[in-house]
C-alpha beads as a LAMMPS data file, in Angstrom:
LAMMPS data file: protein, C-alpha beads

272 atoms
271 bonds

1 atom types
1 bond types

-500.0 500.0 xlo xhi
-500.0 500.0 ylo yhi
-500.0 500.0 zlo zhi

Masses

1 110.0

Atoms # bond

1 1 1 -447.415 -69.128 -191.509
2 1 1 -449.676 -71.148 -189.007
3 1 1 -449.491 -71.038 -185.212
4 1 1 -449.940 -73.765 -182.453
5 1 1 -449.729 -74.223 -179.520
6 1 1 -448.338 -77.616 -178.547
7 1 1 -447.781 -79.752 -175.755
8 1 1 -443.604 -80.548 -175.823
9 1 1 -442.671 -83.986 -174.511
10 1 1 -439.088 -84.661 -173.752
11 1 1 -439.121 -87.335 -176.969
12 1 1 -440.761 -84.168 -178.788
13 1 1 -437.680 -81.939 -177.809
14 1 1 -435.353 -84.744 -179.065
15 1 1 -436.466 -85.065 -182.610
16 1 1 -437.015 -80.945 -183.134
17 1 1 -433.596 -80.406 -181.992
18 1 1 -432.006 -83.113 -184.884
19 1 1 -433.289 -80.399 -186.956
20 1 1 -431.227 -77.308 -185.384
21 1 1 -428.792 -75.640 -187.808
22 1 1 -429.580 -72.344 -187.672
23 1 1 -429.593 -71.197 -183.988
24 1 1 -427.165 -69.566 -182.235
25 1 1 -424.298 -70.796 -179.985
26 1 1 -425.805 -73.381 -177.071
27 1 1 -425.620 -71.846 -173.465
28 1 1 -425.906 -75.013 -171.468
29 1 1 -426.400 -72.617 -167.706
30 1 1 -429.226 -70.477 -169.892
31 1 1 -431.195 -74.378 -170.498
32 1 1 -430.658 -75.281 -166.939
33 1 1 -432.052 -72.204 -165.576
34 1 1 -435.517 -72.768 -167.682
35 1 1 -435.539 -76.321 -166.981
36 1 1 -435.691 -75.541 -163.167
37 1 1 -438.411 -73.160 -163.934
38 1 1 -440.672 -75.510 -166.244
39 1 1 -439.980 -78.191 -163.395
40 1 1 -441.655 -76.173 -160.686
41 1 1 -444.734 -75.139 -162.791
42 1 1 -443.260 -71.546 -163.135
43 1 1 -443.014 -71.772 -167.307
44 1 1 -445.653 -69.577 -168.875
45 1 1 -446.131 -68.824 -172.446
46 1 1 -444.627 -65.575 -173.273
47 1 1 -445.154 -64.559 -176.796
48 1 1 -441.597 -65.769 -177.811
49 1 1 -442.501 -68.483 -180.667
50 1 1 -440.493 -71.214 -181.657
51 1 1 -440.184 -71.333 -185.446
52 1 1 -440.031 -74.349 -187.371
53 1 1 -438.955 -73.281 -190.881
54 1 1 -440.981 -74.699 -194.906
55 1 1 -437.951 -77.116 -194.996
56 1 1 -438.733 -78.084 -191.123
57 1 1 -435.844 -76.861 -189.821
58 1 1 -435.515 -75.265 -186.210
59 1 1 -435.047 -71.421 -186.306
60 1 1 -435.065 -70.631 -183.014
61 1 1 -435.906 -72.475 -179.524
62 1 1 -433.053 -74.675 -178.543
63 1 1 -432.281 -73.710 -175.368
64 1 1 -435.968 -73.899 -174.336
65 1 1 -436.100 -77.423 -175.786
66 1 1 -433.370 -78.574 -174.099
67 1 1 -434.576 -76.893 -170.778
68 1 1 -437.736 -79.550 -171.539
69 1 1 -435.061 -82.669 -171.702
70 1 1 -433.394 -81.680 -169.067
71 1 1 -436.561 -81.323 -166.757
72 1 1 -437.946 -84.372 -167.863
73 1 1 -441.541 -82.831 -168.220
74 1 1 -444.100 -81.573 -170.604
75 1 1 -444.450 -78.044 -171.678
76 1 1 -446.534 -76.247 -173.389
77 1 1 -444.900 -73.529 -176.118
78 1 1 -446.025 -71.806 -179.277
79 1 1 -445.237 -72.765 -182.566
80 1 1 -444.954 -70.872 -186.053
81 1 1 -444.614 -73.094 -188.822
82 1 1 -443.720 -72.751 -192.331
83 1 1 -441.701 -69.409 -191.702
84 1 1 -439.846 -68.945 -195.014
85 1 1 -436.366 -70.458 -195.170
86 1 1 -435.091 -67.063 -195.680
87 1 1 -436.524 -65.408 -192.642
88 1 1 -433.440 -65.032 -189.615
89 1 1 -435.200 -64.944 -186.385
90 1 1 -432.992 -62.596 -184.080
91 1 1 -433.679 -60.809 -181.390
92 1 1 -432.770 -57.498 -182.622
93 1 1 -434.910 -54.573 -180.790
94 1 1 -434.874 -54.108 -177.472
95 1 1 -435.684 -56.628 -174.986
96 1 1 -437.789 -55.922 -171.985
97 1 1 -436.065 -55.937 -168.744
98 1 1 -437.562 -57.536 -165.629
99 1 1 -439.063 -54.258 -164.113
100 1 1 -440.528 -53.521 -167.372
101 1 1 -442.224 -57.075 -167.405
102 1 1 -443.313 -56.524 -163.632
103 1 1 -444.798 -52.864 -164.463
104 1 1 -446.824 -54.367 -167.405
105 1 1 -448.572 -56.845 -164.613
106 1 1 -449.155 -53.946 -162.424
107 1 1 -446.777 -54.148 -159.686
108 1 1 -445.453 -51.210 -157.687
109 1 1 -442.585 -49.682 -158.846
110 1 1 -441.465 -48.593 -155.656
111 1 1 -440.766 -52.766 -154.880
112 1 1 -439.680 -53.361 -158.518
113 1 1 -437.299 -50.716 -159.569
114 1 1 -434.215 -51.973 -161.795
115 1 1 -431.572 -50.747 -158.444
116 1 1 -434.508 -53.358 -156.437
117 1 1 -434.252 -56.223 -158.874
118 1 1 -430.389 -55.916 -159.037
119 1 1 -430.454 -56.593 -155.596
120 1 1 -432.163 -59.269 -155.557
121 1 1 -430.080 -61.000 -158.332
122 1 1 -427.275 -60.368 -156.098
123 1 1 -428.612 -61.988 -153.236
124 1 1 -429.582 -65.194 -155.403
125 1 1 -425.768 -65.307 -156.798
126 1 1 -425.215 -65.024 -153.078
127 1 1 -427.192 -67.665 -151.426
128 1 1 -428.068 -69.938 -154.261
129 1 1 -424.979 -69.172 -156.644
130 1 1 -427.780 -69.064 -159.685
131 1 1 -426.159 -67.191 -162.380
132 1 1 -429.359 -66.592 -164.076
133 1 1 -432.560 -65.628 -161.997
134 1 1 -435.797 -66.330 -163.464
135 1 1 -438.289 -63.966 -163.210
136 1 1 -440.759 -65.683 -160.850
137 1 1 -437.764 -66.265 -158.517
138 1 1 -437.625 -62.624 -158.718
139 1 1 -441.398 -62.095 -157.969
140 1 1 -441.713 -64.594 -155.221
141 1 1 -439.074 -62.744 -153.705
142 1 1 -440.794 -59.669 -153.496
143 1 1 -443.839 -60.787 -152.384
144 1 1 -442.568 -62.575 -149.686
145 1 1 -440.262 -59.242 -148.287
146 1 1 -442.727 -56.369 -149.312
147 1 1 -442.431 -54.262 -146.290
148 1 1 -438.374 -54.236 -146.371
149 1 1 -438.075 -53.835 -149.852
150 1 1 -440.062 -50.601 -149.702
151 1 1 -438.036 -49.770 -146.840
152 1 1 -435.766 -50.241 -149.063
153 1 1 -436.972 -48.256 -151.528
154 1 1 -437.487 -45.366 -149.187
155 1 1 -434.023 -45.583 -148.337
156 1 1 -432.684 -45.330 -151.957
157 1 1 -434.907 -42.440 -152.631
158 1 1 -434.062 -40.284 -149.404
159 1 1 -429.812 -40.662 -150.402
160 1 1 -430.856 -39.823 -154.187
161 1 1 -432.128 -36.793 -153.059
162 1 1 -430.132 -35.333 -150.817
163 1 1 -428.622 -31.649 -151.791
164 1 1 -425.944 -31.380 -148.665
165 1 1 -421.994 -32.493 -148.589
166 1 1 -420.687 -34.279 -151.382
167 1 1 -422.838 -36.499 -152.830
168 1 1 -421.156 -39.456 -154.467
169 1 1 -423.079 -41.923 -156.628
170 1 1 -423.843 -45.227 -155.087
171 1 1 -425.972 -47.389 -157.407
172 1 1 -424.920 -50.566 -156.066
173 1 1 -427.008 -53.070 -155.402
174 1 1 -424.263 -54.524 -153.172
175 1 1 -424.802 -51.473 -150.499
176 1 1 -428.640 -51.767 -150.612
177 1 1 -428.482 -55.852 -150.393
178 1 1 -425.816 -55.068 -147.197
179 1 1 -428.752 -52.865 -146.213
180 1 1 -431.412 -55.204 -146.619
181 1 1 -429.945 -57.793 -144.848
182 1 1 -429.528 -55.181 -141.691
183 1 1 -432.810 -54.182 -141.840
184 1 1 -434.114 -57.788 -141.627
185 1 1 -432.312 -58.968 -139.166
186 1 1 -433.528 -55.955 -136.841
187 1 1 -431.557 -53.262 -137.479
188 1 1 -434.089 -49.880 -137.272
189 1 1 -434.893 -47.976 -140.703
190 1 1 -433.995 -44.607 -139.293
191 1 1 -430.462 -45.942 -138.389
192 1 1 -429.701 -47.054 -141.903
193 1 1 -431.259 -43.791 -142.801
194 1 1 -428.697 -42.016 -140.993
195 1 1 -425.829 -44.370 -141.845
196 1 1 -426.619 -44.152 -145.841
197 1 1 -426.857 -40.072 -145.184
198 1 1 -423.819 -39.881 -144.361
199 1 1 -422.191 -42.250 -147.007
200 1 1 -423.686 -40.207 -149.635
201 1 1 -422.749 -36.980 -148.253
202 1 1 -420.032 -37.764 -146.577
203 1 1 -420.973 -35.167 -143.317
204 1 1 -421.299 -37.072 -140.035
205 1 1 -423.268 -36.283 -137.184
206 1 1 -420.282 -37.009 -134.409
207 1 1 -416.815 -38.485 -134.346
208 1 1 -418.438 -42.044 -133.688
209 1 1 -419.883 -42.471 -137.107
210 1 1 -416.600 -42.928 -138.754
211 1 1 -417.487 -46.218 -139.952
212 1 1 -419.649 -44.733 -142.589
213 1 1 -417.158 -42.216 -143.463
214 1 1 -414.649 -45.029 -144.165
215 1 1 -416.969 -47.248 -146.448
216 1 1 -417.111 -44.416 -148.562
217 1 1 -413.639 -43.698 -149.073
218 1 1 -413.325 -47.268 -149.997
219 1 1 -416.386 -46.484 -152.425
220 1 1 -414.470 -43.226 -154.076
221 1 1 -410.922 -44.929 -154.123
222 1 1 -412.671 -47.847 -156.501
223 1 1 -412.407 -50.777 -153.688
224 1 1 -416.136 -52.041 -155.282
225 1 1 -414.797 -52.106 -158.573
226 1 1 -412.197 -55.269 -157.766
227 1 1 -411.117 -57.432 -161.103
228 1 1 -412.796 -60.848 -162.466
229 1 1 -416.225 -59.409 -161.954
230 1 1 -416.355 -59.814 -158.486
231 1 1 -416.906 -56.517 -157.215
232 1 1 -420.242 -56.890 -156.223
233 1 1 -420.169 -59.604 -154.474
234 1 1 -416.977 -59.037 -152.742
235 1 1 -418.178 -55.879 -151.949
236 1 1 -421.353 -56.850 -149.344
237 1 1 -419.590 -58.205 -146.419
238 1 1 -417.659 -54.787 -146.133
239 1 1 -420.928 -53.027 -146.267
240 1 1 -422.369 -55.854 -143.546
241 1 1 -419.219 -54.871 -141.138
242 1 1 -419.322 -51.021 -141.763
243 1 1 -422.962 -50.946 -140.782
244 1 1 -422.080 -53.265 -137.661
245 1 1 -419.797 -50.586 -136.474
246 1 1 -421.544 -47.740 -137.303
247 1 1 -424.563 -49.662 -135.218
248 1 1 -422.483 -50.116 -132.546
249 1 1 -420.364 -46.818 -132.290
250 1 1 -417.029 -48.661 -133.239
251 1 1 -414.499 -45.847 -134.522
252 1 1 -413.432 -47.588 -137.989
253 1 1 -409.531 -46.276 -138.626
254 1 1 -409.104 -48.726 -141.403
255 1 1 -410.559 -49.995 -144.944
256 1 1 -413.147 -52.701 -145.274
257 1 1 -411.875 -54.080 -148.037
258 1 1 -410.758 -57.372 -148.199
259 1 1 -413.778 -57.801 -145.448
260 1 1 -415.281 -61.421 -145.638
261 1 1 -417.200 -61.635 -142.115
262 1 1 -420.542 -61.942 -142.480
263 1 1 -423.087 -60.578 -140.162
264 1 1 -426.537 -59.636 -140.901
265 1 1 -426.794 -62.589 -143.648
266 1 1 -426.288 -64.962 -140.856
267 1 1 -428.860 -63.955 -139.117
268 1 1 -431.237 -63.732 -142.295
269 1 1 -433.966 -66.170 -142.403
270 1 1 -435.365 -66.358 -145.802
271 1 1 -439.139 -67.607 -146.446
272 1 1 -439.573 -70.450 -148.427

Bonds

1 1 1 2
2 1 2 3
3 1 3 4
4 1 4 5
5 1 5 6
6 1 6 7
7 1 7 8
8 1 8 9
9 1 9 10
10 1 10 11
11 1 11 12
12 1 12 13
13 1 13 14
14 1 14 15
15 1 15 16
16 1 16 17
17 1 17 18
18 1 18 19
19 1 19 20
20 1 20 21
21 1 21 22
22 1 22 23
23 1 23 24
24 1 24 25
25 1 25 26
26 1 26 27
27 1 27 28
28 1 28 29
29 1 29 30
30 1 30 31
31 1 31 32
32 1 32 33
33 1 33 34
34 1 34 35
35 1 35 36
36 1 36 37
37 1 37 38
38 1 38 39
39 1 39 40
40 1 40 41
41 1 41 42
42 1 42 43
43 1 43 44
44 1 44 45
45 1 45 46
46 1 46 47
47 1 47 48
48 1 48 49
49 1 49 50
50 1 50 51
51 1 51 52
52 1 52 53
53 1 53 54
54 1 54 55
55 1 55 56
56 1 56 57
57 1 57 58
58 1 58 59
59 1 59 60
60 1 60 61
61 1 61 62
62 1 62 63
63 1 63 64
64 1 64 65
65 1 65 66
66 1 66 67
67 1 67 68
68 1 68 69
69 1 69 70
70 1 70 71
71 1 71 72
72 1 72 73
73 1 73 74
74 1 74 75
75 1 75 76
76 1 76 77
77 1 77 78
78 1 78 79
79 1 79 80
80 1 80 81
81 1 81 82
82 1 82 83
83 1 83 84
84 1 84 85
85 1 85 86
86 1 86 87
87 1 87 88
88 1 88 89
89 1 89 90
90 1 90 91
91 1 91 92
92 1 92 93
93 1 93 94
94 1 94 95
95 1 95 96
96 1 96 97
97 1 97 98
98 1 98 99
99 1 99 100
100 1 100 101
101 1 101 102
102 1 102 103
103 1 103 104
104 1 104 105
105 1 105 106
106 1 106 107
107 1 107 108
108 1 108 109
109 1 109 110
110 1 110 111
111 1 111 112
112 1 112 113
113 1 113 114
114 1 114 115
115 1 115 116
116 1 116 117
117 1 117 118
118 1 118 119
119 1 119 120
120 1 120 121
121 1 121 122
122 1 122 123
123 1 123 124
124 1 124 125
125 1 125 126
126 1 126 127
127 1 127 128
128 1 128 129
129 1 129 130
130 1 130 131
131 1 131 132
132 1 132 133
133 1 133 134
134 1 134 135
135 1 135 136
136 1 136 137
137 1 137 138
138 1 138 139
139 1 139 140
140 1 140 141
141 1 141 142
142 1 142 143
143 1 143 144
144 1 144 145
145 1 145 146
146 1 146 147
147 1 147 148
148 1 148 149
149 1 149 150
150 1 150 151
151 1 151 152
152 1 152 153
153 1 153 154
154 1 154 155
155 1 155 156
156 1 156 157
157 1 157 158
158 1 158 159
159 1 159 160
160 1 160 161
161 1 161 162
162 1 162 163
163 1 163 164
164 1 164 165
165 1 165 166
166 1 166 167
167 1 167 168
168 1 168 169
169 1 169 170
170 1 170 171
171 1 171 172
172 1 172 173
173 1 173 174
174 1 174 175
175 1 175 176
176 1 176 177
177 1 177 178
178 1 178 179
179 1 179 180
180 1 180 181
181 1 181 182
182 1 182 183
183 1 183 184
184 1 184 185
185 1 185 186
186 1 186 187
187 1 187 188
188 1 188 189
189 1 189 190
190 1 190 191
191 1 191 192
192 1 192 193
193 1 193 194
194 1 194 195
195 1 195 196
196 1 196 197
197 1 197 198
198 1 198 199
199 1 199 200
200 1 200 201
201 1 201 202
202 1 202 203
203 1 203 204
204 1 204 205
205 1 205 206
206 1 206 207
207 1 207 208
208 1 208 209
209 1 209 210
210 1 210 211
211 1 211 212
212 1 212 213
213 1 213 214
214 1 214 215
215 1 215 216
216 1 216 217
217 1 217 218
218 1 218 219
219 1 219 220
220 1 220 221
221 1 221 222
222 1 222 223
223 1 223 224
224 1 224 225
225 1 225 226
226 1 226 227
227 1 227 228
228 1 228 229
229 1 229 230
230 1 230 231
231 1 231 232
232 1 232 233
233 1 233 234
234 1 234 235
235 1 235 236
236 1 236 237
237 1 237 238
238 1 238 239
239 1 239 240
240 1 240 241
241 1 241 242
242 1 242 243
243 1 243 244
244 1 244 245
245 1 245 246
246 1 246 247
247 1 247 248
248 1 248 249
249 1 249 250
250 1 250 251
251 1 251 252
252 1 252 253
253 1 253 254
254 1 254 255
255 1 255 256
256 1 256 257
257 1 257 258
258 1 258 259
259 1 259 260
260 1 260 261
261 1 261 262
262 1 262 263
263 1 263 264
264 1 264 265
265 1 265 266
266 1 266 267
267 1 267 268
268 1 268 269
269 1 269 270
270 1 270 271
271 1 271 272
């Protein structure tokens, strides 16, 4: 086999792909998201070869060639060629997740934990209704909102931890991204300490913290888990309006779900 590295042209992209018959099924959202990537200078070489088979047949590569097409620009990828006919190029082991990929370039894992990253998808399916998130998206996004991410972090770690009441499991990134959004639009750390405290352990401090106590009956009778995938993002604005209550003393009778006010993601400003 020989390897190159080659600058891709749009015309390029064209002629390689009259050679696809091998690939798997075309994912037209999976070539947009690259192509908006290799338009803003964010595609890097990866590793991940394109393989041009001794017949010259594509093996692998189309979405990324269509991703080129679609941007309209230049890009430069890897190439294997002559990889035996025979040869099936799948991805078979397992693939490196985004944390994994941050961890290997030496960021903190305290601001790029999977629970941290899942958030941040969620906001982006939010704001931007991306489906798929690149990962410099991703990175940008941290490094423009260290300090409340590791607030954020801090958070998550404290409720993990805690031995008292009964703890209930909330790994959702929809209660941390609620969170998040609090905390930057001025809501103190130590409040959303307390309110988080007491939706994990279900043990207020007075009768005017109810609003906590609510969101997490909604939690353990299965209102996040709604049908058609939704859950998560149907699920923030009820975390938004519990913490608005519990911020303001409001004594919450009533469920939060079906809750479509939004508060603290108003008031969010995001960096550009």
């Amino acid at each position: 086999m020989e390897y190159k590295e080659i600058l891709v042209t749009p015309s390029m992209a064209r002629s390689l792909l009259e050679k696809n018959n091998t690939n798997r099924r075309f994912e037209p959202k999976r070539a947009t998201s690259y192509a908006k990537a290799m338009k803003e200078g964010e595609w890097e070489l990866n590793g991940e070869d394109i393989a041009i088979s001794q017949s010259g047949y594509l093996k692998n590569g189309q979405h990324r060639l269509n991703a080129v097409i679609i941007a309209n620009v230049p890009v430069k990828m890897g190439f294997k060629f002559n990889v035996p006919d025979d040869v099936a190029i799948y991805d078979r082991g397992r693939t490196r997740s985004t944390s994994d990929i941050f961890m290997m370039k030496g960021m903190d894992s305290d601001i790029s934990s999977a629970i941290i990253i899942s958030m941040i998808r969620l906001h982006y399916t939010y704001s931007k209704s991306l489906v798929i998130v690149q990962d410099y998206e991703i990175e940008n996004f941290i490094k423009r909102h260290e300090d409340s991410l590791r607030a954020i972090s801090r958070l998550y770690k404290n409720k993990q931890s805690s031995k008292r009441g009964t703890r209930i499991s909330c790994k959702n990134s929809a209660i941390l991204l609620g969170v998040f959004y609090a905390l930057e639009a001025g809501v103190p750390e130590h409040t959303l300490d307390d309110f988080l405290r007491i939706v994990y352990t279900g043990i207020p401090d007075s009768t005017k913290q109810s609003a906590a106590i609510v969101l997490r009956n909604d939690i353990i009778a299965g209102s996040f888990k709604m049908p058609g995938g939704q859950s998560k993002k149907l699920a923030v604005p009820m975390v938004e309006k519990a913490i608005n209550d519990f911020v303001n003393n409001y004594q919450r009778k009533k469920s939060y779900k079906g809750t479509t006010e939004r508060i603290y993601f108003n008031l969010f400003k995001e960096e550009k």
